[in-house]
N, CA, C and O atoms as a GROMACS GRO file, in nm:
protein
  376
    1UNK      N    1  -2.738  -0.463  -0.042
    1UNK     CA    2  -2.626  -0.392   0.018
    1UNK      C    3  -2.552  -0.484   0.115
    1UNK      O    4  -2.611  -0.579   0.167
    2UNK      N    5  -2.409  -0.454   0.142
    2UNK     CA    6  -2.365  -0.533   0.190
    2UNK      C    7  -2.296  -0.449   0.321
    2UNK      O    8  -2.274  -0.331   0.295
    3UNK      N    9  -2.263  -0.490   0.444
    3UNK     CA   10  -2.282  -0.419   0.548
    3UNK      C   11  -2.143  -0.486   0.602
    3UNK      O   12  -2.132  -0.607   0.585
    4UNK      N   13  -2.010  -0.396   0.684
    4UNK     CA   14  -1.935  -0.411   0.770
    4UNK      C   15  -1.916  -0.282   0.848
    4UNK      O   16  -1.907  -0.161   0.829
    5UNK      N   17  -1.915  -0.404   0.983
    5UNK     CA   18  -1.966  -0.247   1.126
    5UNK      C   19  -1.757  -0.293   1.175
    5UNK      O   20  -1.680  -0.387   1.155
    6UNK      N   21  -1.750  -0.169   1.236
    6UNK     CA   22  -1.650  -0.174   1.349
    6UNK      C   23  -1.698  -0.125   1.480
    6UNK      O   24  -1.794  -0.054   1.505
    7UNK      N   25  -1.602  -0.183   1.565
    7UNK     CA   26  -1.634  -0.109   1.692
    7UNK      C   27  -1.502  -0.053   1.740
    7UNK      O   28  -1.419  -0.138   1.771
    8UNK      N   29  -1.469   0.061   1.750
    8UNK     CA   30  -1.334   0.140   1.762
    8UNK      C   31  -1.280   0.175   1.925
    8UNK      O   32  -1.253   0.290   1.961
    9UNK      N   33  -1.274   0.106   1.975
    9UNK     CA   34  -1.225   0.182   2.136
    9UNK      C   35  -1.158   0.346   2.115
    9UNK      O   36  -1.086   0.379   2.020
   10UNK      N   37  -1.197   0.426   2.215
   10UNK     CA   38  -1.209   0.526   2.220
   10UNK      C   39  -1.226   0.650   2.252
   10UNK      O   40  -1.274   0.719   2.162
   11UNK      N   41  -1.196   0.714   2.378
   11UNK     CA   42  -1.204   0.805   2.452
   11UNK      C   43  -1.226   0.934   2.344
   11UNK      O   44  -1.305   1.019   2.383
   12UNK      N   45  -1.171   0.954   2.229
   12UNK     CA   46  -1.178   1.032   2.190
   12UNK      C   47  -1.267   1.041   2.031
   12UNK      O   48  -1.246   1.111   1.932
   13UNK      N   49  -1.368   0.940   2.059
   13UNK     CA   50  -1.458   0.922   1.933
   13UNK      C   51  -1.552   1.026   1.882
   13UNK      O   52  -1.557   1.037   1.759
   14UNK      N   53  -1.622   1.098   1.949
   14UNK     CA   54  -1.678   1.226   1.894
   14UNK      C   55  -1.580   1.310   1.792
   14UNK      O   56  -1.608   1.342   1.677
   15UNK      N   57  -1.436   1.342   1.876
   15UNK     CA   58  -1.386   1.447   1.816
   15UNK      C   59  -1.333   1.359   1.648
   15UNK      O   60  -1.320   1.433   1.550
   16UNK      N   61  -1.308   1.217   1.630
   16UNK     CA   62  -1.266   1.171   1.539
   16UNK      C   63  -1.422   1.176   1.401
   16UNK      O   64  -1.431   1.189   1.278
   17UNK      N   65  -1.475   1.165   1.466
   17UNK     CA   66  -1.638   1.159   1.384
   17UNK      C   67  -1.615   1.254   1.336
   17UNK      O   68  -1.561   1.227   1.229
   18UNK      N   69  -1.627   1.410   1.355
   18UNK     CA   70  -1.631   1.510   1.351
   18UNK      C   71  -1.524   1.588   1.209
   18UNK      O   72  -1.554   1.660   1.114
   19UNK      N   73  -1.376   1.523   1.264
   19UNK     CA   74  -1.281   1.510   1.155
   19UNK      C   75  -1.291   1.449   1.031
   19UNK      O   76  -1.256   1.497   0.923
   20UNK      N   77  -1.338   1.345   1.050
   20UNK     CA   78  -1.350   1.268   0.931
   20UNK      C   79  -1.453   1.306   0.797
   20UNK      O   80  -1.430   1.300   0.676
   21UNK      N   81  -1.594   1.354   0.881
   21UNK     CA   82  -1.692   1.399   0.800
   21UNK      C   83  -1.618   1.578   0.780
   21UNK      O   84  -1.645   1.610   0.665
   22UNK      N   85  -1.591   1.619   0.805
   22UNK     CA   86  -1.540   1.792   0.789
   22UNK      C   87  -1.456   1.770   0.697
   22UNK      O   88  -1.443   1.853   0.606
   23UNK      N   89  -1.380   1.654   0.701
   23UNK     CA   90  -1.260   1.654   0.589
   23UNK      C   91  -1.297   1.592   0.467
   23UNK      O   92  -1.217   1.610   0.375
   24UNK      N   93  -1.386   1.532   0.444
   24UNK     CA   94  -1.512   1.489   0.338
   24UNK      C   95  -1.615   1.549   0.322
   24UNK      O   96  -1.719   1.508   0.270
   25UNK      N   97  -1.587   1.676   0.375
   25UNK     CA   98  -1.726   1.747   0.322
   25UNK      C   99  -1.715   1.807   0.192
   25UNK      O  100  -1.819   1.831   0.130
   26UNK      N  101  -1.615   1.831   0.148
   26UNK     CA  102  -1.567   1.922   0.036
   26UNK      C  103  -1.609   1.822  -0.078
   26UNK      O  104  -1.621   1.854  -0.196
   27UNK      N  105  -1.627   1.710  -0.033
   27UNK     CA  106  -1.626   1.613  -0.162
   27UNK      C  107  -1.767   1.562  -0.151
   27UNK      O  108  -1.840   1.572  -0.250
   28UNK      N  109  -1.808   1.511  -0.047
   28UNK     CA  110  -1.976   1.470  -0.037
   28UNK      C  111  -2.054   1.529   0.030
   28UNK      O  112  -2.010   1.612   0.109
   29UNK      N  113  -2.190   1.506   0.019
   29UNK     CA  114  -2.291   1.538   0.123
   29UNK      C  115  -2.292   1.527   0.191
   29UNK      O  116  -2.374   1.439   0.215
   30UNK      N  117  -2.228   1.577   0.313
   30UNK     CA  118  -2.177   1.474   0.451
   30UNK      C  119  -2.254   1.545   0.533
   30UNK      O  120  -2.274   1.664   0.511
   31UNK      N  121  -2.329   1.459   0.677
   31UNK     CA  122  -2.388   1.475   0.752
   31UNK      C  123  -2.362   1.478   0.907
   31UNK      O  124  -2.363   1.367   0.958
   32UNK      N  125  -2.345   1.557   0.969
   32UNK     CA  126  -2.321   1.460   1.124
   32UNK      C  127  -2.327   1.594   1.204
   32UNK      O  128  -2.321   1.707   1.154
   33UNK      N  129  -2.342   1.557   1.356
   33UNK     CA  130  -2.359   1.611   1.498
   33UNK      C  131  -2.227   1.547   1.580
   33UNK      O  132  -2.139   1.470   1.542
   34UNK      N  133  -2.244   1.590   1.664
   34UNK     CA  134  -2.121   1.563   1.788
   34UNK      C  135  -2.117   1.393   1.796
   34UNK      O  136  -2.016   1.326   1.819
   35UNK      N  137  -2.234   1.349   1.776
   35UNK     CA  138  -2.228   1.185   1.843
   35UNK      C  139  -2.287   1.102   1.649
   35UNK      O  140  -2.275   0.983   1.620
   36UNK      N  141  -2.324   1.171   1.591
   36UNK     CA  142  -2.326   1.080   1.430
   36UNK      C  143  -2.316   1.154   1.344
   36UNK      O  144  -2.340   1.272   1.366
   37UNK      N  145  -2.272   1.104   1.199
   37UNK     CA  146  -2.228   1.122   1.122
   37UNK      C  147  -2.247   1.006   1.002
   37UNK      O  148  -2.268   0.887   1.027
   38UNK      N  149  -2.237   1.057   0.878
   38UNK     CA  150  -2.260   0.983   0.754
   38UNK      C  151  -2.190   1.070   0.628
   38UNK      O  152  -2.204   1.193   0.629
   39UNK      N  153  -2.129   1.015   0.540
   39UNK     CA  154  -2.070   0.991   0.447
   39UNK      C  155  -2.136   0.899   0.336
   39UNK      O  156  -2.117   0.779   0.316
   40UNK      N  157  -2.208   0.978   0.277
   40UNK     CA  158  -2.240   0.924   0.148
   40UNK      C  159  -2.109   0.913   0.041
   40UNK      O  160  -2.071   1.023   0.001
   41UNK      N  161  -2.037   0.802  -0.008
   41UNK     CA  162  -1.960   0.840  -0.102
   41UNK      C  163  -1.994   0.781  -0.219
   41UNK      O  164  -1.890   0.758  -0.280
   42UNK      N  165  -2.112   0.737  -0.297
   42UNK     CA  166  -2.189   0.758  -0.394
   42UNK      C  167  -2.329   0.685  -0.385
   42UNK      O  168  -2.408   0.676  -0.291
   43UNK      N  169  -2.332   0.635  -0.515
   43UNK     CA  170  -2.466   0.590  -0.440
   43UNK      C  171  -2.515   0.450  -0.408
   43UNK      O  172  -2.629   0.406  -0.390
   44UNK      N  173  -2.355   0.372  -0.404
   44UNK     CA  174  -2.382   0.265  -0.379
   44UNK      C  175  -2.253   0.214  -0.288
   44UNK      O  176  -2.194   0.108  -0.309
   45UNK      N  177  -2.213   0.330  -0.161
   45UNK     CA  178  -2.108   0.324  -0.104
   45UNK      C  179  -2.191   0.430   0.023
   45UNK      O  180  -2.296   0.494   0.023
   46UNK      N  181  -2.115   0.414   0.092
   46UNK     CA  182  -2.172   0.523   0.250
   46UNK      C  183  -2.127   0.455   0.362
   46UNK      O  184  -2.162   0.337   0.371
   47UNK      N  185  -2.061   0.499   0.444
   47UNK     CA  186  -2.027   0.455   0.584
   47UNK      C  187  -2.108   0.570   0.716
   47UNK      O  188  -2.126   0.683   0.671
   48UNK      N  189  -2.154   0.551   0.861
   48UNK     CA  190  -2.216   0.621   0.906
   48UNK      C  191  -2.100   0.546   1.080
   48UNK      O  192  -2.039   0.444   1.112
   49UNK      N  193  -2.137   0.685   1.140
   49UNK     CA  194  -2.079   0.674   1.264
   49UNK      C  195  -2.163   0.710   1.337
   49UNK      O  196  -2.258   0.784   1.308
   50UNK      N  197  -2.121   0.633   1.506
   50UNK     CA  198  -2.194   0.659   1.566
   50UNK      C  199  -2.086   0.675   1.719
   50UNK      O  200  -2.031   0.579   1.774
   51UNK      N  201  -2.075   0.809   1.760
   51UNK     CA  202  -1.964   0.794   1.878
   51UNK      C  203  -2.011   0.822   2.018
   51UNK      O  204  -2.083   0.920   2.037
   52UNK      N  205  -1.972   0.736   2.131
   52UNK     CA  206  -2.016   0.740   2.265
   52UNK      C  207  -1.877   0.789   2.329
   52UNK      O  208  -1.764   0.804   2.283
   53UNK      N  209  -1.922   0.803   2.428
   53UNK     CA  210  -1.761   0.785   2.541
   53UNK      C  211  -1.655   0.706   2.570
   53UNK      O  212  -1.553   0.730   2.634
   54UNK      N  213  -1.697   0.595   2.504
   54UNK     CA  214  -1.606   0.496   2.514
   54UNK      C  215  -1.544   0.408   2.375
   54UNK      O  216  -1.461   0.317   2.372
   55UNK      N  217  -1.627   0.479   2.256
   55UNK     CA  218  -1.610   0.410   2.131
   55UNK      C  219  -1.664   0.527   1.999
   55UNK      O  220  -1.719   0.636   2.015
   56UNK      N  221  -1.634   0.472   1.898
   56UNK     CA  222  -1.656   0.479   1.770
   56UNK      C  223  -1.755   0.390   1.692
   56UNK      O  224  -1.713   0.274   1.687
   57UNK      N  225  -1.846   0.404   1.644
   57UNK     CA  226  -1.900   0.272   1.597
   57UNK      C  227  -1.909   0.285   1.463
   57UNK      O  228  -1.974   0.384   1.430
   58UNK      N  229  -1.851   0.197   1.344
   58UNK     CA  230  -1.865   0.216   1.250
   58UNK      C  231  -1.957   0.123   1.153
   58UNK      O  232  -1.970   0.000   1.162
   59UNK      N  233  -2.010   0.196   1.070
   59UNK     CA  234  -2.125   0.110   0.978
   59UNK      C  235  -2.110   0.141   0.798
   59UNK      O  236  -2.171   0.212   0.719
   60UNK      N  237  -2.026   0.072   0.789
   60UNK     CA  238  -1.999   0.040   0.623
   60UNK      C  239  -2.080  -0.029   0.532
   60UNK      O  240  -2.063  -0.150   0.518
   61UNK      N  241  -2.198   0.052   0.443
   61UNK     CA  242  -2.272   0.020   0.332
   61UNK      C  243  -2.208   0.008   0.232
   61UNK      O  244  -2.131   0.101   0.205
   62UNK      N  245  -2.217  -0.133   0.120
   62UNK     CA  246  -2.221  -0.087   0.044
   62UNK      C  247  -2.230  -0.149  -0.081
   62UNK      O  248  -2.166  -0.251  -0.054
   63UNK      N  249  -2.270  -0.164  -0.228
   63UNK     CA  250  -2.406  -0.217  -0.275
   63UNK      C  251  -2.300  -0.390  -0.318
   63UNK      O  252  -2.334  -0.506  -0.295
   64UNK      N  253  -2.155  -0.331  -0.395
   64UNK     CA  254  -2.097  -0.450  -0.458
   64UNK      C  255  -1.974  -0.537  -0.367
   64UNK      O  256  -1.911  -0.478  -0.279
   65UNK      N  257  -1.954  -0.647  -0.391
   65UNK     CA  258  -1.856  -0.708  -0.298
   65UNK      C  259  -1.738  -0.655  -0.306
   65UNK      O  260  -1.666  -0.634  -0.208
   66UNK      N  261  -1.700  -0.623  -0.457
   66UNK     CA  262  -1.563  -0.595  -0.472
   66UNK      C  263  -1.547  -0.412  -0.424
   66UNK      O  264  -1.430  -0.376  -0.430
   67UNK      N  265  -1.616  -0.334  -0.392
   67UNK     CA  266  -1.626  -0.274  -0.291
   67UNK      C  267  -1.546  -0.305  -0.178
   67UNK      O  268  -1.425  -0.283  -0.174
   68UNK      N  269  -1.609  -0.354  -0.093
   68UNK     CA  270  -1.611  -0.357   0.038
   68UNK      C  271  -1.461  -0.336   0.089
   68UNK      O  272  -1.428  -0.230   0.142
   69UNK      N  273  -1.391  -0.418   0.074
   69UNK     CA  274  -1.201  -0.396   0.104
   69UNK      C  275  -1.151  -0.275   0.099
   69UNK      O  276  -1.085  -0.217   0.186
   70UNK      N  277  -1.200  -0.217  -0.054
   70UNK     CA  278  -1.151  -0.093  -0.100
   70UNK      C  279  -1.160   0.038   0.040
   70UNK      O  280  -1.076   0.102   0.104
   71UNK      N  281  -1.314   0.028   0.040
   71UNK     CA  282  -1.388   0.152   0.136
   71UNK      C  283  -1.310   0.133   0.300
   71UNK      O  284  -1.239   0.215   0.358
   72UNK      N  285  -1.357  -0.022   0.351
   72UNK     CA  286  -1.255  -0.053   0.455
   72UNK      C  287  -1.159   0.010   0.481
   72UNK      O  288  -1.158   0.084   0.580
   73UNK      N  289  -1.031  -0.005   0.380
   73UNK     CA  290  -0.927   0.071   0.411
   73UNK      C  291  -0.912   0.189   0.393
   73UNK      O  292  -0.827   0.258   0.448
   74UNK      N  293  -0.991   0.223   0.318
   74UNK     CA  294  -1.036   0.398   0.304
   74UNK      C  295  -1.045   0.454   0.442
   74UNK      O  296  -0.959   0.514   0.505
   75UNK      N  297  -1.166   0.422   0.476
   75UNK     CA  298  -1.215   0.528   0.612
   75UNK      C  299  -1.133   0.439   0.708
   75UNK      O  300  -1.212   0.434   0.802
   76UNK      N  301  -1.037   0.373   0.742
   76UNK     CA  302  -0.941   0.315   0.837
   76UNK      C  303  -0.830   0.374   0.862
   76UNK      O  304  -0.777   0.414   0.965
   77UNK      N  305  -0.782   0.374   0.666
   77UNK     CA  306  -0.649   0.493   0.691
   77UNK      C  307  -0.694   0.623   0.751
   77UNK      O  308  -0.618   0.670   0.836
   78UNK      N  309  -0.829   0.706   0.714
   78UNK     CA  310  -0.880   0.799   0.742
   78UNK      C  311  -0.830   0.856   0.907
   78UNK      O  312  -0.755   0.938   0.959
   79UNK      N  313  -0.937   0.741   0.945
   79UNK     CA  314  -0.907   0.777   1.124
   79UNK      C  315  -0.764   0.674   1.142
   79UNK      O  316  -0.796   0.579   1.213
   80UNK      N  317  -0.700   0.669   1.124
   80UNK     CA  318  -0.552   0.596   1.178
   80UNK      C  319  -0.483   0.720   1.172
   80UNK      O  320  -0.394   0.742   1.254
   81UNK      N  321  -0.521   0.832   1.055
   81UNK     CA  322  -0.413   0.915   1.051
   81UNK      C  323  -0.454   1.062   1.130
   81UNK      O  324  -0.371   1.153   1.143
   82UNK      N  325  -0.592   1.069   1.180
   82UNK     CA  326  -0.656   1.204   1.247
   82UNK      C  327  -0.656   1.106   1.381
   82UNK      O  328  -0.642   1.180   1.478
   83UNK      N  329  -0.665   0.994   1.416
   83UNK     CA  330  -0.583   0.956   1.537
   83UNK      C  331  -0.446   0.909   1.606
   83UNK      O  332  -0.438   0.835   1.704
   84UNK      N  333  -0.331   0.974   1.528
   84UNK     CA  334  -0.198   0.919   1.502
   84UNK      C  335  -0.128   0.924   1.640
   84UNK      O  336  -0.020   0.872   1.668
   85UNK      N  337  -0.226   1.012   1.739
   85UNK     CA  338  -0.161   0.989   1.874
   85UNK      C  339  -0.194   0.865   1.964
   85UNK      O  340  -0.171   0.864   2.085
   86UNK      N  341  -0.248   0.763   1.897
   86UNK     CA  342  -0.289   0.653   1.963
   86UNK      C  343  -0.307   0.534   1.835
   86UNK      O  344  -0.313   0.532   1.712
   87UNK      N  345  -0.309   0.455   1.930
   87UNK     CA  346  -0.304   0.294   1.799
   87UNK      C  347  -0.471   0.252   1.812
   87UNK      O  348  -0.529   0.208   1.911
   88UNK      N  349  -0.514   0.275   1.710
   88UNK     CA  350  -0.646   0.214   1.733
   88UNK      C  351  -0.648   0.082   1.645
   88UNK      O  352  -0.571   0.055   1.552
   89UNK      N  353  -0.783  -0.016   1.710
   89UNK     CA  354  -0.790  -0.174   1.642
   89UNK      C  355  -0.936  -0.133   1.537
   89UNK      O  356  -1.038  -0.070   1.567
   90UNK      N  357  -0.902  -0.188   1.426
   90UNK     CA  358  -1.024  -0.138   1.350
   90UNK      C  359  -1.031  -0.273   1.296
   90UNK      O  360  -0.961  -0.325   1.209
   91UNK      N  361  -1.120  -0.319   1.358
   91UNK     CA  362  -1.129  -0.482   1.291
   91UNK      C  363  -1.297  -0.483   1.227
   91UNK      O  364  -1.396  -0.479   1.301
   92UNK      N  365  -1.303  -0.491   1.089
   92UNK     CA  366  -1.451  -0.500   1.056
   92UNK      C  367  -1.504  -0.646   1.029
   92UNK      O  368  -1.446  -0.742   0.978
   93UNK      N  369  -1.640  -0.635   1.083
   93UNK     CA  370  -1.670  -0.766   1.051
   93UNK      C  371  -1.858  -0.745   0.947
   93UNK      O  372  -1.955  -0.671   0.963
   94UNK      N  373  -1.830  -0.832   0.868
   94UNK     CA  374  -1.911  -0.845   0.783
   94UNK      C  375  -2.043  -0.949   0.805
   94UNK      O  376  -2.127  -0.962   0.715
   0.00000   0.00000   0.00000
């Protein structure tokens, strides 16, 4: 598996966790509480969050290379657009 984390600045990272998995629930097994969350999106793809007071933390699984870009911008546009009242930096590193 191949792994890219973000770290999201964030005052408002719980409530974005929260959005993201609720709005993917209809489609996956999605998991999460106030402070984590996971997104299985098959079985060789899954991103998991983890939110504090001051951030977002993101953790992108996933099994093939040519993957990885795809999902990136997936769950990026995701929260860019359930956080549209602020500019967030979503820089992943691998």
């Amino acid at each position: 598996m191949l792994v890219s984390t973000s770290t999201v600045a964030t005052v408002h990272a719980s409530k974005y966790l929260q959005q993201l998995c609720k709005h993917w629930s209809h489609k996956f097994s999605v998991e999460f509480t106030t402070e984590t969350g996971r997104i299985p999106f098959s079985d060789a793809a899954e991103v998991a969050f983890v939110a504090d007071s001051a951030a977002l933390h993101l953790t992108l699984s996933v099994a093939e290379r040519s993957q990885l870009e795809r999902y990136q911008e997936v769950v990026a546009e995701h929260l860019k657009r359930f956080a549209f009242r602020e500019e967030l930096r979503i820089n992943w590193k691998t």
